[in-house]
C-alpha positions in Angstrom: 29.9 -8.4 -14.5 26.6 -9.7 -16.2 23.0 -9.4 -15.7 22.6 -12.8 -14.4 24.5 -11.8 -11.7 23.3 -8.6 -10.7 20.0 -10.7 -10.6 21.6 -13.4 -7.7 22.7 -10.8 -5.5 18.9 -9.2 -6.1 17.5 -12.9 -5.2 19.8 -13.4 -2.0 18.8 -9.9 -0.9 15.7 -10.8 -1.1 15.3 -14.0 0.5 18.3 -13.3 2.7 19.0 -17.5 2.4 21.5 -18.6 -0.1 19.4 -22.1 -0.9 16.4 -19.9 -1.0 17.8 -17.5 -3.5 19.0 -20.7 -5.3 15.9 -22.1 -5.8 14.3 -19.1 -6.8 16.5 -18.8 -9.3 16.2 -21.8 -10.6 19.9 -23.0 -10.1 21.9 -24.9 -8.1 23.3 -23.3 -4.4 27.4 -24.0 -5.6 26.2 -22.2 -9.0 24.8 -19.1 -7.6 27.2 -18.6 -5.0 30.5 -19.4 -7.7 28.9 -16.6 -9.7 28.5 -14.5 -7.0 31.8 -15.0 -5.7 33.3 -14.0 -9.3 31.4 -11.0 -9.0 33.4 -9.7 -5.9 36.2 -10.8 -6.6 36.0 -8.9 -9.9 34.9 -5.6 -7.7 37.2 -6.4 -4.9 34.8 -6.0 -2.4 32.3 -8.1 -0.5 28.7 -8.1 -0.8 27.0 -10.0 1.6 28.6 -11.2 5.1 27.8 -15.2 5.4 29.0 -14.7 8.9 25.7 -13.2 9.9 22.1 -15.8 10.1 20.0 -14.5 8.1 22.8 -13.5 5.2 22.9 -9.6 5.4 24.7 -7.1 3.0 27.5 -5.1 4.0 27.7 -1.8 3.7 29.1 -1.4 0.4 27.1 -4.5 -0.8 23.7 -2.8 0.0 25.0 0.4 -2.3 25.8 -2.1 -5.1 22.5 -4.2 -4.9 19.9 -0.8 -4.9 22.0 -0.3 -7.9 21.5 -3.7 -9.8 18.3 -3.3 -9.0 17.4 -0.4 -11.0 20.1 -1.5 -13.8 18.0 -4.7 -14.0 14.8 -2.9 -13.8 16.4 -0.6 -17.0 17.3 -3.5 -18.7 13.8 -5.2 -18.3 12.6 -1.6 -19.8 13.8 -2.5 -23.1 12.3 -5.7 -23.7 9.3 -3.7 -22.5 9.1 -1.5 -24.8 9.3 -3.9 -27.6 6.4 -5.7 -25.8 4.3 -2.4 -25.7 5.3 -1.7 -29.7 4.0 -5.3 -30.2 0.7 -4.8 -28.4 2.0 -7.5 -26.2 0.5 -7.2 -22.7 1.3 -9.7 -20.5 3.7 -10.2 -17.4 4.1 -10.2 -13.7 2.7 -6.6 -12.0 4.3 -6.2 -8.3 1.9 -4.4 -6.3 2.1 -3.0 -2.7 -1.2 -1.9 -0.8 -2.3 -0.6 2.4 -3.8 -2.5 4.9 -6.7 -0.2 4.9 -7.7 -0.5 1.7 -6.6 -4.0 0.7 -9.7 -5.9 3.0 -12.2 -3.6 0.9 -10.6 -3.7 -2.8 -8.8 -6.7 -3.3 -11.6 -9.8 -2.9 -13.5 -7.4 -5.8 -10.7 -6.4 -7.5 -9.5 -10.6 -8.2 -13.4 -11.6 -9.2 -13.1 -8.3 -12.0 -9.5 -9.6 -13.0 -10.5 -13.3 -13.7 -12.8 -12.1 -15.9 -11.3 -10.1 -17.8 -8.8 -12.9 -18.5 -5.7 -11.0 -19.0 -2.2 -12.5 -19.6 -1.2 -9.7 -16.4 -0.3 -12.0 -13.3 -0.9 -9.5 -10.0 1.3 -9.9 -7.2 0.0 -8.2 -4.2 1.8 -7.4 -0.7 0.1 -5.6 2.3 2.8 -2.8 3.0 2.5 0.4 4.5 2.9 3.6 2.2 6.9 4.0 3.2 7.5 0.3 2.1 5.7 0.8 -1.0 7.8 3.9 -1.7 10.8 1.7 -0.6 9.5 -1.1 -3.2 9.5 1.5 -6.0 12.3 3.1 -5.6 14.8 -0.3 -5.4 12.2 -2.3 -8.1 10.9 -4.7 -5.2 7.6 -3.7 -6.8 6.1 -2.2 -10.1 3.2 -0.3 -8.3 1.2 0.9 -4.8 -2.2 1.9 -3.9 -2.1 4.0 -0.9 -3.6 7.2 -0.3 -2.5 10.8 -1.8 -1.6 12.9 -2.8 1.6 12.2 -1.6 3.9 15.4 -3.4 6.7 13.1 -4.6 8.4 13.8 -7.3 10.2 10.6 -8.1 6.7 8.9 -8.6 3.1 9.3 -11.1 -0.1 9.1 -9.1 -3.4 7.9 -10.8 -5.8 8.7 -8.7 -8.6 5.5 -8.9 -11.3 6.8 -6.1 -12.7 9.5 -3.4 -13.8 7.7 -0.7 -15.5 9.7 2.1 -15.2 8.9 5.7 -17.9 7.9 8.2 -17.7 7.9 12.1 -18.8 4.6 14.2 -20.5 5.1 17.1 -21.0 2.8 20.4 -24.7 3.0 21.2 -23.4 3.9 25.0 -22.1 7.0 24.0 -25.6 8.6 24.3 -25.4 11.9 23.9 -23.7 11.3 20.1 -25.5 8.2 19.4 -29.3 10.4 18.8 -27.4 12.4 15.9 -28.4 12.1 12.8 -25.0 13.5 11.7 -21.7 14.6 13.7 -19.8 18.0 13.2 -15.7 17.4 13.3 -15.7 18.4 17.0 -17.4 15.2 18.0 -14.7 13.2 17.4 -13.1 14.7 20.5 -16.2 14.4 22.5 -15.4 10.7 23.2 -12.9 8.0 23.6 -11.4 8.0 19.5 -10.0 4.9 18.8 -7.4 4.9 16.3 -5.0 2.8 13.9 -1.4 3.0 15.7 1.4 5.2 13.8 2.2 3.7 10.8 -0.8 4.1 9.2 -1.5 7.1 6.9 -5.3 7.0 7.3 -3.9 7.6 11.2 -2.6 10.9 10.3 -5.4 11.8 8.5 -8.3 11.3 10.5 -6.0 13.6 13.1 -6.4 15.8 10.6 -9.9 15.7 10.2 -10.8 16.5 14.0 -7.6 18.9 14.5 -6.0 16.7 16.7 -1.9 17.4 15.9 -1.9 19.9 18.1 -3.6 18.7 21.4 -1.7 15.2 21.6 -1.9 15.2 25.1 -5.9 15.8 25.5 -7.4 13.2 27.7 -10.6 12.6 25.2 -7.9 10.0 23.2 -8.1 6.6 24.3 -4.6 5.1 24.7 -5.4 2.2 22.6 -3.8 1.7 19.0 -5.3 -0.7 16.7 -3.8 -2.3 13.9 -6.7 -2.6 12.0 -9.7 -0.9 10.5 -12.2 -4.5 11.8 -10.2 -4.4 14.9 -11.2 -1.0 15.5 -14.7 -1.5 14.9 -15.0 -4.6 16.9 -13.8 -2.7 19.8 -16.4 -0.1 19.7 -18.9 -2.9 19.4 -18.0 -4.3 22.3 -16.7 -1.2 24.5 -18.0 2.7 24.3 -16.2 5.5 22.0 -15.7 6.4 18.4 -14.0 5.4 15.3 -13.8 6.8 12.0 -13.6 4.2 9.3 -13.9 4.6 5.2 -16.8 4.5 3.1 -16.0 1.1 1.5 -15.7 -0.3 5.4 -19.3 0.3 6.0 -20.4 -2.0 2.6 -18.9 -4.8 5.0 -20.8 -4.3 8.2 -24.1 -6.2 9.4 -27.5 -4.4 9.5 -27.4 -3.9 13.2 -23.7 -2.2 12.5 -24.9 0.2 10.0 -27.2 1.6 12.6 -23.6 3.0 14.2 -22.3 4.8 11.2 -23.1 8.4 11.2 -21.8 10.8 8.6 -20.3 14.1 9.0 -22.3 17.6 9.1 -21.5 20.1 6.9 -17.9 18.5 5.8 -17.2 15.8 3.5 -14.0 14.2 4.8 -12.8 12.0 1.8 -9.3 10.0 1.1 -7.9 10.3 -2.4 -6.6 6.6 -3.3 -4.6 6.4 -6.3 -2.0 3.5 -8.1 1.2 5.3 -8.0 4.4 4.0 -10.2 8.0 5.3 -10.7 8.5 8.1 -13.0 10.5 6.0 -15.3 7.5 2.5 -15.6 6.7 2.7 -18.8 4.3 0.4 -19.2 1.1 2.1 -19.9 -1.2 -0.5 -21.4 -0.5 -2.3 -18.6 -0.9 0.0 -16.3 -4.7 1.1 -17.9 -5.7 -2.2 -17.7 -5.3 -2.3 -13.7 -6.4 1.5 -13.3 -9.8 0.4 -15.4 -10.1 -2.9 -13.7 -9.7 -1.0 -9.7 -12.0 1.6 -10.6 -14.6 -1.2 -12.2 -14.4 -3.2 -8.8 -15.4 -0.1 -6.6 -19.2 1.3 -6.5 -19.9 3.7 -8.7 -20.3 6.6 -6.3 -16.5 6.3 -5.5 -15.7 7.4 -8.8 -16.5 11.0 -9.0 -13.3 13.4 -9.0 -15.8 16.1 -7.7 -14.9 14.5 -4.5 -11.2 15.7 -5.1 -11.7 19.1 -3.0 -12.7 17.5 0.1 -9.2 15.3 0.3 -7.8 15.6 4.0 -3.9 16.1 4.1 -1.9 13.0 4.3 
């Protein structure tokens, strides 16, 4: 058993396509599969069943892979360190984000990196917050920006930015529209139109108006959205409410911003941080990307006053 072949059994996982894996590799398809056929003949057990389109692990196969990926991840360590020591910073940096935050933060967040014309190449992936924890935890990536905090122990959150939460109104509903500002108890006042399940900022805007308890009220629109724009398009061209983040409302038009109302009495913010595992060492790095998010964000997101007024995830 070698590295090179825990990392073809990592690249077939991953692309779940022998060729593909192949080329990713940068080998031939009769290479990569001899070498991955040595492997399991060594362990006496099969890795991957070629029966099945796309190629899928077996059982035992998908034990042994989560496991060559953190031995390669541990073995990468150590030519990161040396890096680090060096002063060397430079390398690929896999990054998950959520879909609510990566249409506000990201076009920013590429103009600040160009400039500042590092040798760090950022991969970015829309995920939601269990994939990203799914990414870490088997190396698919080196980092996430979600929301938090999240209370896991196998990670280190870095918080970035507090970034408050605004309701958008339809002009139709009247009686909500004249306010200047909107108490919590609005929200169930109208039809609330909201991102569908898998979305954490779901879960906390039910927070914010106390919604886990009355699932069944009939002031909740059936409708789930899959978007933050989607959701705002809709109550531009329907009646109801949305609540949509701070950074969301930079983005609208002039005749939009006369929709957003902000919250009496309350603050309702979302903590969003760069999480990594426990074990990523690379800290220079990792300063480098924390400095370069919290440059690309306005500077009134950037006060960790804000911390108190975090909603539960």
């Amino acid at each position: 058993m070698n590295i090179q072949q825990l990392e073809y059994i990592i690249a077939v996982d991953n692309h779940r396509h022998f060729s593909k894996a192949a080329e990713a590799s940068f080998v031939t398809q009769p290479t990569l599969s001899m070498m991955i056929h040595k492997l399991e003949d060594e362990l006496g057990v099969k890795i991957f069943d070629r029966a099945q389109l796309p190629v899928q692990p077996t059982q035992i196969g998908r034990r042994i892979i989560d496991q060559a990926r953190l031995s390669v991840a541990q073995i990468n360590q150590i030519r990161e360190i040396v890096q680090e020591e060096k002063g060397i910073i430079k390398g690929i940096f896999r990054l998950g984000i959520l879909p609510t935050i990566s249409p506000y933060l990201l076009p920013k967040l590429m103009d600040v990196h160009i400039q500042g014309n590092t040798d760090v190449r950022i991969m970015v992936k829309e995920l939601t917050s269990e994939s990203i924890l799914r990414g870490l935890a088997n190396d698919s990536l080196d980092g996430g920006i979600l929301a938090t905090p999240l209370n896991d122990d196998s990670v280190t959150e870095r918080p970035l930015y507090y970034e408050k939460f605004f309701a958008y109104i339809s002009p139709k509903e009247r009686s909500l529209y004249v306010k200047n500002a909107l108490e919590e108890s609005d929200l169930t006042a109208a039809k609330l139109w909201m991102l569908d399940e898998v979305h954490c900022f779901r879960t906390q805007i039910l927070h914010l108006c106390n919604l886990r308890k009355k699932r069944n009220t009939q002031s909740i629109f059936n409708f789930e959205a899959g978007s933050i724009d989607t959701l705002i398009k809709i109550v531009d061209n329907n009646e109801g409410i949305t609540v949509i983040p701070e950074m969301a409302t930079h983005k609208l038009s002039d005749e939009q911003k006369k929709n957003v109302r902000p919250f009496n009495n309350s603050v309702p913010v979302r903590e969003i941080s760069l999480i990594t595992r426990k074990e990523y060492i690379r800290e220079r790095l990792i300063n480098i990307i924390v400095d370069e998010i919290k440059n690309a964000v306005p500077a009134s997101l950037n006060d960790p006053a804000l911390k108190k007024y975090v909603i539960p995830l």
